[in-house]
C-alpha positions as CSV (number, residue, x, y, z in Angstrom):
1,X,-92.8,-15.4,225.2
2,X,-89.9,-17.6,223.6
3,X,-86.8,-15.9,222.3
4,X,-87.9,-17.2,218.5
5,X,-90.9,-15.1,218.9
6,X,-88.8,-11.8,219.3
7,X,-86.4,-12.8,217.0
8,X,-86.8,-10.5,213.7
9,X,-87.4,-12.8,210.8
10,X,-84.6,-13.3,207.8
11,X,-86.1,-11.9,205.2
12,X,-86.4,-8.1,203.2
13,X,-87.8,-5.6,205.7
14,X,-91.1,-4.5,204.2
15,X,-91.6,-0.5,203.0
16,X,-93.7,-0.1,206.1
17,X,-91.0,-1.7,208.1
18,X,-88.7,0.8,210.3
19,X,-85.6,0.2,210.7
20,X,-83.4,1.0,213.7
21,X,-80.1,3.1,212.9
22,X,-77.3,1.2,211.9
23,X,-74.4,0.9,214.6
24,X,-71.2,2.8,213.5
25,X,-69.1,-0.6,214.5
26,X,-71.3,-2.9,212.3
27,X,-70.7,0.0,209.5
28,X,-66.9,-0.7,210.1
29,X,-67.1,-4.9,211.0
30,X,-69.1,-5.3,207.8
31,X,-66.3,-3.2,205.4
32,X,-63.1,-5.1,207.2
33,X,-65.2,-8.3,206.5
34,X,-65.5,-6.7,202.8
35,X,-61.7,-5.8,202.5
36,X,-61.3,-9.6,203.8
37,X,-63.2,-10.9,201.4
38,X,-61.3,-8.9,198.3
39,X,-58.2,-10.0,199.6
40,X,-59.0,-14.1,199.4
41,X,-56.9,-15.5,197.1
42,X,-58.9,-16.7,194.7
43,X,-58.1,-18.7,191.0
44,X,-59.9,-19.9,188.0
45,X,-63.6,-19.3,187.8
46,X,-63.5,-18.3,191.0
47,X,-61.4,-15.1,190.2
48,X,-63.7,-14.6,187.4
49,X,-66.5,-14.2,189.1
50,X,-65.8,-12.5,192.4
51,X,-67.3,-9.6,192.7
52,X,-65.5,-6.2,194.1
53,X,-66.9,-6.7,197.9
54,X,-65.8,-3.5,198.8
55,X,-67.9,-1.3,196.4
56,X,-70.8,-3.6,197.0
57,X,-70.7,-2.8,201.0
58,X,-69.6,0.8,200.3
59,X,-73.0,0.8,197.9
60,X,-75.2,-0.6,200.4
61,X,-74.1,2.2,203.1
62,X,-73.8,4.6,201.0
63,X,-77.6,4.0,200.2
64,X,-79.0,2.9,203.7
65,X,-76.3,4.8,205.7
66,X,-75.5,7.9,204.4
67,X,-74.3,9.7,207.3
68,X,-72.2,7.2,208.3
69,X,-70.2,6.3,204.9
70,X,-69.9,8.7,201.7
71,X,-67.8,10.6,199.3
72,X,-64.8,11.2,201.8
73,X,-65.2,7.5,203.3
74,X,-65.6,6.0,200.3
75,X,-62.4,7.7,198.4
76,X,-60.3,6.9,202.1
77,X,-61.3,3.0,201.3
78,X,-60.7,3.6,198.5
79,X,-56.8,4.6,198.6
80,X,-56.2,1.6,201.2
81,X,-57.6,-0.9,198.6
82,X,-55.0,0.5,196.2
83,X,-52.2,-0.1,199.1
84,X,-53.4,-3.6,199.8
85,X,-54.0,-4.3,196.2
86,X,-51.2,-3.5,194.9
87,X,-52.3,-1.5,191.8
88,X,-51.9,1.9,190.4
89,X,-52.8,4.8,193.3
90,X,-56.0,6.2,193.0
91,X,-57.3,4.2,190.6
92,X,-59.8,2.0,193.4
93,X,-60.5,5.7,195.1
94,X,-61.6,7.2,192.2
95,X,-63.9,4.7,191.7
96,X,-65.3,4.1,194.7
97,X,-65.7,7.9,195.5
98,X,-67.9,7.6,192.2
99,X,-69.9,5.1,193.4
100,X,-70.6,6.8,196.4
101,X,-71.6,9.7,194.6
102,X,-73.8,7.7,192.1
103,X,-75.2,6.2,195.3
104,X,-76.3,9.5,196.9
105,X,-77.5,10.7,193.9
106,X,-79.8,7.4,193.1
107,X,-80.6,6.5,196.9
108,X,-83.9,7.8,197.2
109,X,-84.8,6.0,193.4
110,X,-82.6,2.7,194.4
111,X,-84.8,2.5,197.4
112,X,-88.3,3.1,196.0
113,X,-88.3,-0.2,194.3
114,X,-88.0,-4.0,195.3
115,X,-85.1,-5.5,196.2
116,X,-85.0,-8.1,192.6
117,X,-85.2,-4.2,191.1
118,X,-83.1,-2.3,192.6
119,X,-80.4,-5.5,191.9
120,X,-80.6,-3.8,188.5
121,X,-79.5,-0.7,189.2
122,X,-76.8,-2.2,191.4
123,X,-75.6,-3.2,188.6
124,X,-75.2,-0.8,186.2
125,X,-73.5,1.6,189.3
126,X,-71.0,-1.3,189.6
127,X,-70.2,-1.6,186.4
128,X,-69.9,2.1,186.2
129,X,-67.2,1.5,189.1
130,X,-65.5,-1.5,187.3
131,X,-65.4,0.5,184.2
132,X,-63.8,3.4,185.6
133,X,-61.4,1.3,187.2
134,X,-60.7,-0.2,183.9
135,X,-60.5,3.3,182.4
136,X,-57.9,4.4,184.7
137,X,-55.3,1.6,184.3
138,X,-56.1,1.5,180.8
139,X,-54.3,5.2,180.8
140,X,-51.9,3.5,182.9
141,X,-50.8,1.7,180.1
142,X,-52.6,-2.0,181.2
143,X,-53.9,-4.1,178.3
144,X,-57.3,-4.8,177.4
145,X,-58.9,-7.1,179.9
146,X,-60.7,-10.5,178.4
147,X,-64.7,-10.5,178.4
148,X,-65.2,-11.6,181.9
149,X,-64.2,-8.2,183.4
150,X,-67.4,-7.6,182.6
151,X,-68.9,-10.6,184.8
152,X,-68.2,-9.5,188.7
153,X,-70.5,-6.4,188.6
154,X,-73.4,-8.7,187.3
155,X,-72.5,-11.6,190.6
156,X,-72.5,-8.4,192.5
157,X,-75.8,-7.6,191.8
158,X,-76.9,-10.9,192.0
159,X,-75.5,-10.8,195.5
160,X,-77.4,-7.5,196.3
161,X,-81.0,-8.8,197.7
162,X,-79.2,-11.3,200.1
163,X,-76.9,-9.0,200.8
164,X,-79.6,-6.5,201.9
165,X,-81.1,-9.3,203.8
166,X,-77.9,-10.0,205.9
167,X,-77.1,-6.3,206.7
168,X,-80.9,-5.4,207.4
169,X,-81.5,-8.2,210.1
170,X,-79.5,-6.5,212.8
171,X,-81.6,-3.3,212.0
172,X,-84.9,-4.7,212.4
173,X,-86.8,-4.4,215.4
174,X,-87.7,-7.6,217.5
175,X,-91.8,-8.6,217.1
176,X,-93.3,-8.4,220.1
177,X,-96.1,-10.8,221.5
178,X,-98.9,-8.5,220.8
179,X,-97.9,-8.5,217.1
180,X,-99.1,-11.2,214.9
């Protein structure tokens, strides 16, 4: 038996497909890699269209993890993304501990459907987060953002099935030989 043949395959773990637990530490690598990942300094089109890396990680434990990451996790991420982004406190944990809550409510409907589906639904929960975010320095007194505020929780959702994909493949169980 070769190590390739125990190796689980990169692709979406099928619905009859059982998962092993995710591991607390991956939980936390995968968010610092997130918080990384919103703090790049990015310019031009790249700025436009990165999406919030945070919420899309805190979405994707929120849905697959729930006893791991939720409201309280989400809204404490939340308040250190303010801190490191510099913006108006509270505005990112309000958001976020939305999300979370959107998540819990949806995560038995998100994860009824096929991954290119459930991308649409990513969607509209991100851009429930981005527009809440928006709403909040808005009161703040910010300006009106241009039109491509609206573009990062559409990338974000594009970035959902690979996404999925990456954070699965640790969870899935190795084939043995007997398998085909």
């Amino acid at each position: 038996m070769s190590f390739a043949s125990r190796v689980p395959s990169f692709t979406p773990a099928r619905p009859e497909e059982i998962l092993k637990p995710a591991k607390p530490w991956f939980v936390v690598l995968t968010l610092v890699l997130a918080f990384l990942a919103n703090t790049l300094p990015t310019t031009g089109v790249a700025l436009a269209l990165k999406p919030d890396f945070v919420a899309l990680t805190l979405l994707y434990w929120c849905i697959q993890a729930p006893r791991y990451v939720g409201v309280g996790v989400s809204w404490t991420l939340g308040l250190v993304m303010d801190v490191v982004d510099a913006t108006l406190f509270g505005q990112h944990a309000l958001a976020y501990a939305a999300l979370a809550y959107g998540a819990e409510y949806f995560r038995r409907r998100v994860l009824r459907f096929p991954l290119w589906q459930q991308a649409v639904q990513v969607a509209v929960l991100l851009g429930a987060c981005a527009l809440l975010v928006l709403l909040v320095r808005m009161i703040g007194g910010a300006p009106l953002p241009r039109w491509t505020y609206a573009v990062p929780p559409i990338v974000g959702a594009l970035l959902w099935p690979p996404l999925t994909v990456v954070l699965q493949w640790p969870q899935r169980p190795t084939r043995s030989s007997s398998t085909f």
